[in-house]
C-alpha positions as semicolon CSV with decimal commas, in nm:
position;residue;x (nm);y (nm);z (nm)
1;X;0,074;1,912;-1,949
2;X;0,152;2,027;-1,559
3;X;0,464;1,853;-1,387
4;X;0,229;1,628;-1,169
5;X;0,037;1,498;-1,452
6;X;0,331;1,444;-1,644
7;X;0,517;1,241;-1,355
8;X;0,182;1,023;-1,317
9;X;0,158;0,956;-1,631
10;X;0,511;0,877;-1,660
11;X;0,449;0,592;-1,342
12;X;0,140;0,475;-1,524
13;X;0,322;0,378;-1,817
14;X;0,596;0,212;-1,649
15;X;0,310;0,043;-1,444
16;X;0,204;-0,078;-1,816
17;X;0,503;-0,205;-1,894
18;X;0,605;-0,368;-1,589
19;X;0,296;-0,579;-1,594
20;X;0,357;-0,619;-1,952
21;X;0,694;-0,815;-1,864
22;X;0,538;-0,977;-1,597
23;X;0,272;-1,153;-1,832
24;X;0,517;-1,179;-2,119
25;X;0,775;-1,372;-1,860
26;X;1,062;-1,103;-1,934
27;X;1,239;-1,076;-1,592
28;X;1,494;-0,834;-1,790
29;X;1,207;-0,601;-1,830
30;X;1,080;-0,641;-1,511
31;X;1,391;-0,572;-1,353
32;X;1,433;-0,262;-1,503
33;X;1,109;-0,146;-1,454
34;X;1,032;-0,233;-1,107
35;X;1,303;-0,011;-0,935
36;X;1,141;0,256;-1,152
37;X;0,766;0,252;-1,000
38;X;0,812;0,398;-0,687
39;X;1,069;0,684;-0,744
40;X;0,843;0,816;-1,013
41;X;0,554;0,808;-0,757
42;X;0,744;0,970;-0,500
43;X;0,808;1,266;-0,778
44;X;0,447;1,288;-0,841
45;X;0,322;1,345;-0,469
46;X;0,626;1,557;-0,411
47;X;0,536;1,765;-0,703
48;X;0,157;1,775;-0,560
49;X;0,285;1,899;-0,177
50;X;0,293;1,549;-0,069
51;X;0,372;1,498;0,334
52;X;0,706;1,374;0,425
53;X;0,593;1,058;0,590
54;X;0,437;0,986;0,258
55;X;0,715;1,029;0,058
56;X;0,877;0,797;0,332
57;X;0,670;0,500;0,297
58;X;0,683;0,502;-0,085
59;X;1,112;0,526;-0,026
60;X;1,100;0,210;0,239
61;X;0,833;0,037;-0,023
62;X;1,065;0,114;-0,304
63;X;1,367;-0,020;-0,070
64;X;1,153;-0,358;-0,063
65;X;1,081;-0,386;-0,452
66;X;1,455;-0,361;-0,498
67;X;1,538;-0,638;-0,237
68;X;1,301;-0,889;-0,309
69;X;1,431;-0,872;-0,691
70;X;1,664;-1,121;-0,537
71;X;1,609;-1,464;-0,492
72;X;1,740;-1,495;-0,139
73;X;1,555;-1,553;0,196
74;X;1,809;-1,278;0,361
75;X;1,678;-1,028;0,081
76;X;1,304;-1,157;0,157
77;X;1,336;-1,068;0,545
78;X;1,540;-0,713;0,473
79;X;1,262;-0,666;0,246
80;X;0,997;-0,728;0,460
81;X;1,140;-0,475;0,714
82;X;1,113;-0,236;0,460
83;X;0,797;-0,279;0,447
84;X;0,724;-0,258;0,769
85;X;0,885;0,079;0,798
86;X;0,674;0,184;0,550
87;X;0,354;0,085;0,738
88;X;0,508;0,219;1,019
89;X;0,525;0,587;0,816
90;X;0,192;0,541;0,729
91;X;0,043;0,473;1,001
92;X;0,207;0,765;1,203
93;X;0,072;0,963;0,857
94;X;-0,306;0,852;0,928
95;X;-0,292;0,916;1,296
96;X;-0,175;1,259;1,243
97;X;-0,407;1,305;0,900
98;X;-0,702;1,102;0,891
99;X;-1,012;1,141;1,113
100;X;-1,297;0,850;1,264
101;X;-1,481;0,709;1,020
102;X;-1,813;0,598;1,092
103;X;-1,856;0,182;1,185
104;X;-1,508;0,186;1,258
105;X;-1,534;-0,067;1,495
106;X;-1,673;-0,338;1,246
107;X;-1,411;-0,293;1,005
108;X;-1,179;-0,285;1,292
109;X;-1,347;-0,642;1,375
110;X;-1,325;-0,770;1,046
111;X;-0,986;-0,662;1,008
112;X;-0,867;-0,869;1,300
113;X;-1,113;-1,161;1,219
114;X;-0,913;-1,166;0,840
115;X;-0,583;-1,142;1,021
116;X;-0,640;-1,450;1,265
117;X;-0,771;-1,632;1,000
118;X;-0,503;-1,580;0,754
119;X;-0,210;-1,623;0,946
120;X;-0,365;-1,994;1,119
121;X;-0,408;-2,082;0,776
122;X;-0,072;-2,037;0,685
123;X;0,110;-2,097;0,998
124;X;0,159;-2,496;0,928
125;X;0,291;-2,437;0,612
126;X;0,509;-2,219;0,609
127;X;0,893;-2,240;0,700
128;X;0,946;-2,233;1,070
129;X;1,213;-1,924;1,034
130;X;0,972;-1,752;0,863
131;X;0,670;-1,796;1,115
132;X;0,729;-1,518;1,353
133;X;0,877;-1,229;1,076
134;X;0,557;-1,324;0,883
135;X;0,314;-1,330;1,157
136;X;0,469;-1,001;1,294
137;X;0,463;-0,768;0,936
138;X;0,071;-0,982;0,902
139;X;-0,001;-0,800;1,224
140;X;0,149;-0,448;1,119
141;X;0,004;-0,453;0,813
142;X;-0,314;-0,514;0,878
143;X;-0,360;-0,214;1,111
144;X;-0,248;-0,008;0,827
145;X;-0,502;-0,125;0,605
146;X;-0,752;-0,027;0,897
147;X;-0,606;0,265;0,970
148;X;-0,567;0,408;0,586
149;X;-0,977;0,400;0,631
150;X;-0,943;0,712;0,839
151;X;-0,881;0,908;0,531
152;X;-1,180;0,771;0,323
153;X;-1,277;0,519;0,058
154;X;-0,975;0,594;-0,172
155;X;-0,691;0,505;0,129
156;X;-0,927;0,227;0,257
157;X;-0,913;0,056;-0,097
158;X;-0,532;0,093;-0,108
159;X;-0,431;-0,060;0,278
160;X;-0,721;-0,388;0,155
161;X;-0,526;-0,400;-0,194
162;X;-0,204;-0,399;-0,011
163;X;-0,320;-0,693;0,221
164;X;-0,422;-0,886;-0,045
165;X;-0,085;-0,855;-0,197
166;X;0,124;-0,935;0,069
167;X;-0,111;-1,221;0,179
168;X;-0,050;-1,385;-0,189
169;X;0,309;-1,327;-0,131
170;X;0,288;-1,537;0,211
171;X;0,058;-1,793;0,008
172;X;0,366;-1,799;-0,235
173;X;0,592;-1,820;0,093
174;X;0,363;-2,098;0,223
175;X;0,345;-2,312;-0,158
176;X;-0,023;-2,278;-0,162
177;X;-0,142;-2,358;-0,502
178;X;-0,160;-1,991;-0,692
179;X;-0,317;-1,859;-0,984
180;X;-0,114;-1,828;-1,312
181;X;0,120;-1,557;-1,310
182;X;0,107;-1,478;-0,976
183;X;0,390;-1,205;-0,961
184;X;0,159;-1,071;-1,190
185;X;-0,123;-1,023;-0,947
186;X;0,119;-0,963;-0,659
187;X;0,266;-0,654;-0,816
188;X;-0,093;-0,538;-0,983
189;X;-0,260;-0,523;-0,602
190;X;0,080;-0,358;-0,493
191;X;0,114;-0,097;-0,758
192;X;-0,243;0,027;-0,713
193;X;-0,233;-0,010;-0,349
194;X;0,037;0,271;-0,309
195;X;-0,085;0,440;-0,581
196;X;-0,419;0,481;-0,404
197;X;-0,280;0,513;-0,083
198;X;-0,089;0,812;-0,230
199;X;-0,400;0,972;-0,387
200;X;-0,612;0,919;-0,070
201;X;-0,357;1,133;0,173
202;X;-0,355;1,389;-0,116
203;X;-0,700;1,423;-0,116
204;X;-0,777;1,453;0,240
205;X;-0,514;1,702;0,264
206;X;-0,748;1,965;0,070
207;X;-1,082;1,754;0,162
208;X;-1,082;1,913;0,572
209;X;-1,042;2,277;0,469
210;X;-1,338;2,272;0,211
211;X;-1,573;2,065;0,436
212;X;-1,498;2,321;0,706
213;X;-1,609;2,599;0,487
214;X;-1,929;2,416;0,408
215;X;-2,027;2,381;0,702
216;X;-1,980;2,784;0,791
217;X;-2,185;2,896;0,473
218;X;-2,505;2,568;0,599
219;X;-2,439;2,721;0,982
220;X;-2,529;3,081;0,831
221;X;-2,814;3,046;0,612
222;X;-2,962;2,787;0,932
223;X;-3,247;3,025;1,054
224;X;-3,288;3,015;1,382
């Protein structure tokens, strides 16, 4: 077994487990396991020639995991700036990486339809300190899950799974009524999202060169 496949397996299985706890209500496992995800993802794209920037966001996100272990609204906030650094890396990743994508525009629309309508939703019920930090990171986020489209399907699944996360999160935030062992499906959307975030800047590192040489072999058999 190669280093990267060993080091992906090795976050899979601690994926397993961490979900594991989280069904079987062991916060001792979870705790453990948690502050493991991210470092053994960041080993895995390093060991695959991952960008910088990448290996930045997956540091701020696991900077987040670690502060919103605890149960205090100064460790939410810290964590949510973590987050937002991470966005922040990625986004500065897809503008330097990714490429248009065709009907940008309508996912661009219903991107910014989603993140009007989520945030009124919330807005009444949520704390009134926490209005403006959540409304801000709603805003940031959201253009990362449009921009991670740029580098195809694979990224554009991750930044929608990674909305969906943080918006049950704010739901959570807000005391909307949530489905049973919702740190469960928190960390399940979150855990894939960076996961597939990860995979889809790996890919489109390789995927430019090989679509380039494509189209020089189709340009010379072209008669003309």
């Amino acid at each position: 077994m190669t280093l990267p496949r060993a080091l992906r397996t090795g976050f899979l299985v601690v994926c397993a487990v961490d979900l594991g706890a989280l069904l079987a209500g062991s916060d001792a496992t979870h705790t453990v396991a948690k502050p493991l995800l991210m470092p053994l993802l960041v080993a895995y794209v390093v060991a695959r020639g991952a960008p910088r920037l990448l290996c930045a966001a997956l540091l701020w996100g696991w900077g987040g995991d670690v502060l919103l272990l605890f149960d205090q609204d100064a460790a939410f906030l810290a964590g949510m700036g973590c987050f937002a650094a991470g966005h922040i890396s990625y986004l500065v990743l897809f503008k330097r990486q990714g490429r248009p994508r065709a009907r940008g525009t309508l996912l661009g629309a219903v991107y910014c339809v989603a993140l009007i309508a989520t945030v009124a939703a919330l807005w009444p019920d949520l704390p009134p300190d926490m209005r403006g930090p959540v409304a801000g990171y709603s805003v940031l986020l959201t253009a990362m899950a449009y921009g991670a489209s740029r580098l195809g399907p694979v990224a554009g699944i991750g930044g929608a799974l990674f909305l969906l996360s943080d918006s049950l999160i704010a739901m959570g935030v807000a005391e909307w009524p949530a489905l049973p062992r919702p740190d469960f499906w928190v960390m399940l959307t979150y855990v894939a999202a960076q996961y597939l975030l990860a995979q889809g800047v790996l890919e489109e590192r390789t995927a430019p060169r090989s679509a380039y040489r494509e189209r020089r072999v189709e340009t010379r058999r072209t008669p003309h």
